[in-house]
C-alpha positions in Angstrom: 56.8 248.8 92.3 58.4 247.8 89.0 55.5 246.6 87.6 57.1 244.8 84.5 60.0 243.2 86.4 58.0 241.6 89.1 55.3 240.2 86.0 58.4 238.8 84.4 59.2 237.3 88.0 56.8 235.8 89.2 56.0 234.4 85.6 59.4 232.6 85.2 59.3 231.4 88.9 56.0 229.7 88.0 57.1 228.2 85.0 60.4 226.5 86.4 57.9 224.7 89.3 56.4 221.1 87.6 53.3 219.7 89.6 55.1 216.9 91.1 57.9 219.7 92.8 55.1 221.4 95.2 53.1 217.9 95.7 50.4 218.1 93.7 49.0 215.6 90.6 49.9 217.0 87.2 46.9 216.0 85.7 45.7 215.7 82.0 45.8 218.4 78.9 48.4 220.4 80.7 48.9 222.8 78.1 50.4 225.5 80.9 54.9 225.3 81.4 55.4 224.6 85.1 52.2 225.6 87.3 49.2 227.1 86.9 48.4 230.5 88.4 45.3 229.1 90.3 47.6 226.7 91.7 50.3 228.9 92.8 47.1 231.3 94.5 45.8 228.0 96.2 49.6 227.0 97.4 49.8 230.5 98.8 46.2 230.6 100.2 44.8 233.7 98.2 42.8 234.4 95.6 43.1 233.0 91.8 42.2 236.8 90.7 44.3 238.1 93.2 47.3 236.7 91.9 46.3 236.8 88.4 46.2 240.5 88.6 49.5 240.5 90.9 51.6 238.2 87.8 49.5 240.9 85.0 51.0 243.6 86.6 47.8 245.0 87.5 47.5 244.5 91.2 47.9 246.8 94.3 51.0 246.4 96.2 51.2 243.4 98.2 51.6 242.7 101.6 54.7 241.8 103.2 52.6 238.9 104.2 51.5 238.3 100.7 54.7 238.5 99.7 56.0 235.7 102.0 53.1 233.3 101.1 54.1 233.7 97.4 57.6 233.4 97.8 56.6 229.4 99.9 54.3 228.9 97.1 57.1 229.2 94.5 59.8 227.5 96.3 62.2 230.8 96.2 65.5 230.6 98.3 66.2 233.4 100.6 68.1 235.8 97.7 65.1 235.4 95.4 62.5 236.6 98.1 64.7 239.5 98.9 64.6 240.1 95.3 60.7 239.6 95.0 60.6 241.9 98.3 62.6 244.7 96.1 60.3 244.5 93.0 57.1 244.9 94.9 58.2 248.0 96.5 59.1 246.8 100.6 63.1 246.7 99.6 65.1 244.0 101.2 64.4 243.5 104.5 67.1 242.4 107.6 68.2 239.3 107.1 67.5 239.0 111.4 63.8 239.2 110.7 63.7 236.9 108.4 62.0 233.8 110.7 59.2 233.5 108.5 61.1 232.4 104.9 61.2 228.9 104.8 64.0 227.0 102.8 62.9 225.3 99.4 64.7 221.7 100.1 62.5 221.5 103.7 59.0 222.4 101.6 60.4 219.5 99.2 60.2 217.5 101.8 57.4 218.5 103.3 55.2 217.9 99.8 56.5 213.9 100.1 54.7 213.8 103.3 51.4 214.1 102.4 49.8 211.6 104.2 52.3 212.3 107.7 51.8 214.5 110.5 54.5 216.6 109.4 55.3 220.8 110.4 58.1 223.2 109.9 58.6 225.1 112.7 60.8 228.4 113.5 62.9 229.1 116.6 60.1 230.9 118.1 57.9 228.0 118.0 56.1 229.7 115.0 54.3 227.3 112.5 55.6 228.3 109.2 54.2 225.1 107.1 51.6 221.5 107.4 51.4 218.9 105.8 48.0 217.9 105.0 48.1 215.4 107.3 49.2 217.5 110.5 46.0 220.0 109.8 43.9 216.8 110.0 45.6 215.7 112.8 46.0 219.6 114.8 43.9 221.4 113.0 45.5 224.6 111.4 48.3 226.4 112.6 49.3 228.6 110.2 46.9 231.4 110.6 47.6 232.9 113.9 48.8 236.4 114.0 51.0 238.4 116.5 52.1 236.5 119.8 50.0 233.8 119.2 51.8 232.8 116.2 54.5 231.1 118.8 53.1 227.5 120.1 55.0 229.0 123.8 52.8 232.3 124.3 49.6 230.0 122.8 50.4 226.9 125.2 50.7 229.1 128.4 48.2 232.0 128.0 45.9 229.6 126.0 45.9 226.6 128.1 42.8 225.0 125.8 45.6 224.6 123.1 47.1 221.8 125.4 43.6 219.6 124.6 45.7 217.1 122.0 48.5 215.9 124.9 47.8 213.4 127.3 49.6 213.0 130.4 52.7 212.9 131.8 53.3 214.9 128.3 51.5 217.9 129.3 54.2 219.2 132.3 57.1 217.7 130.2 56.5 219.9 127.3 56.1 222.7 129.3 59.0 222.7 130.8 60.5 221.6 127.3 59.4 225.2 125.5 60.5 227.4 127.8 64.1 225.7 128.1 63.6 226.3 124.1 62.7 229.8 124.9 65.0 230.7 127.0 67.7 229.5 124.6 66.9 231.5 121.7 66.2 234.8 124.4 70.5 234.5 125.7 70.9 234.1 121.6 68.9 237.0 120.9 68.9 239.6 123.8 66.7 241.6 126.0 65.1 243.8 123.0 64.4 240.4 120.9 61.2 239.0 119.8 61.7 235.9 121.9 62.0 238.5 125.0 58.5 240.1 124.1 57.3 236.8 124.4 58.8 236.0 127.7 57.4 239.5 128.9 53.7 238.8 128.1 53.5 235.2 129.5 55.0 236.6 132.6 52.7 238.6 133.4 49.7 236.2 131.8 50.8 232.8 133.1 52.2 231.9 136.9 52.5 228.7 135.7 55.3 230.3 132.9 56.3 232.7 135.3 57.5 229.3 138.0 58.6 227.5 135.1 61.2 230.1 133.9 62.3 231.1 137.5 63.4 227.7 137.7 66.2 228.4 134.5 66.1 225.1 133.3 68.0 225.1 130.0 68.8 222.2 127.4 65.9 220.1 127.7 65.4 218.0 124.9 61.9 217.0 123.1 60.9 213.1 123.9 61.3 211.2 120.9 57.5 209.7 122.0 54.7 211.3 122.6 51.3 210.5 123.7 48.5 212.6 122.2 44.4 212.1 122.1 42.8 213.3 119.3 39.0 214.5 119.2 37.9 212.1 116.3 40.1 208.7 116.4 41.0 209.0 119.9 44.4 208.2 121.6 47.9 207.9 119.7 51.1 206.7 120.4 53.3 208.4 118.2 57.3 208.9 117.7 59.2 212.5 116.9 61.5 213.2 114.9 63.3 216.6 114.2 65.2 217.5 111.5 67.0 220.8 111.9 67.6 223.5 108.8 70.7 225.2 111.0 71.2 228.3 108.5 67.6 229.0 108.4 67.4 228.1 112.4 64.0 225.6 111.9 62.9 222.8 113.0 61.2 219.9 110.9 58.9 218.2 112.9 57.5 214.3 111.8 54.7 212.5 114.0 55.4 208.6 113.0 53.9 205.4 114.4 54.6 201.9 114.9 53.9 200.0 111.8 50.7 197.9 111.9 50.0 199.4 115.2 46.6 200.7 116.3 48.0 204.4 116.1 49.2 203.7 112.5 45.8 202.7 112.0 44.7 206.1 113.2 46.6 207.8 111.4 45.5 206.2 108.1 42.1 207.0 109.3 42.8 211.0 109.4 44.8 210.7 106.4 41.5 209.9 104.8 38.7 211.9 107.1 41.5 215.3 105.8 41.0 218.7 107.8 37.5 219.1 108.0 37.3 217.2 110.8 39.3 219.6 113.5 39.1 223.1 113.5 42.3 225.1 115.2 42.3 225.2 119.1 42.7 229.0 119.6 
């Protein structure tokens, strides 16, 4: 690790980022330039000591996890996490693996939707980033690890994780992530990550296993969906995607009718926040 270079790093990185950039309230008596290092450790979900030691140059050598938190948490584009990735000792890693990074301008956007339903997700179905809104409303959905990081392997060999749609939406977005699926396995081969996915649900799920025998391809998400959630009970919501094409994600926002009762709702779990649904597993 290169110690000094990586303090000087993440230091200047820190600096350049105002309150306002990431979403959060700047606050009185802010003596600090840019951010604090409490509030880069709570955007990256770690520990204030952790990172302080990490920016001292006194830490152990992060994770290649760690290091992909802290790079969202500081907005870096792609050549500057490479770059963090070098300092800390991992050197630069294929650009092919890369599904995890997610693009600065989509977090920007992201941290103006505070109070909407709002997730980044990559090709693989992988939840990379929430709004605090969208953990309120399904829980969190960053923390899975392995497989179950992909909303396909979780929806079919996890059938509980189905419990926010209501009907018909249920058998339409089945059939809707696997034609997503099987898109991104002709992209990416036999050997890909998206094919070790297809693997495991076929021998975990018949119901998978029927759907992809049927090689449905191009099937497009409804722009409205019809959810029911645990605590304010049913919504009728809109969807819209915005795509990052270079970076291959998807921007997911949950919208409703203004003045509608599901607008309503969705003020209510604006206010209740996250406590009020743990992750379906």
């Amino acid at each position: 690790m290169e110690y000094a270079d990586l303090s000087d790093f993440l230091r200047k990185r820190r600096e350049a980022l105002q309150p306002e950039d990431v979403g959060m309230p700047r606050g009185r008596r802010r003596r600090t330039p840019g951010l604090r290092r409490e509030e880069v450790a709570a955007l990256a979900s770690m520990s204030a000591d952790y990172y302080s030691r990490l920016e001292g140059g006194r830490g152990p050598q992060p994770s290649a996890e760690m290091l992909g938190a802290i790079a969202r948490a500081l907005r870096l584009t792609l050549e500057e996490r490479d770059h963090l990735f070098v300092l800390s000792g991992h050197g630069t890693p294929p650009r092919t693996t890369r599904a995890d990074h997610v693009d600065p301008g989509m977090l920007r956007i992201l941290d103006r939707l505070l109070d909407t339903p709002a997730m980044l997700i990559n090709r693989y179905g992988e939840v990379l980033a929430q709004t605090p809104a969208h953990v309120a409303f399904a829980g969190e959905l960053t923390n899975f690890e392995g497989l179950e990081r992909s909303e396909v392997y979780r929806w079919f060999a996890h059938p509980e994780s189905r419990a926010l749609y209501r009907e018909p939406e249920v058998s339409t977005h089945s059939r809707t992530l696997v034609s997503s699926l099987r898109s991104v396995v002709t992209a990416d081969g036999p050997k890909s990550h998206a094919a070790t996915i297809v693997r495991a649900l076929q021998k975990l799920s018949p119901e998978f296993a029927e759907i992809w025998a049927a090689h449905e391809v191009g099937i497009a998400h409804s722009r409205t969906k019809r959810f029911r959630h645990p605590v304010v009970g049913e919504l009728d919501l809109y969807c819209e995607l915005i795509d990052n094409r270079d970076q291959q994600q998807t921007l997911i926002v949950f919208t409703a009718e203004p003045g509608s009762e599901s607008a309503e709702k969705l003020k209510l779990l604006a206010v209740l926040g996250s406590q009020t649904l743990d992750p379906v597993r």
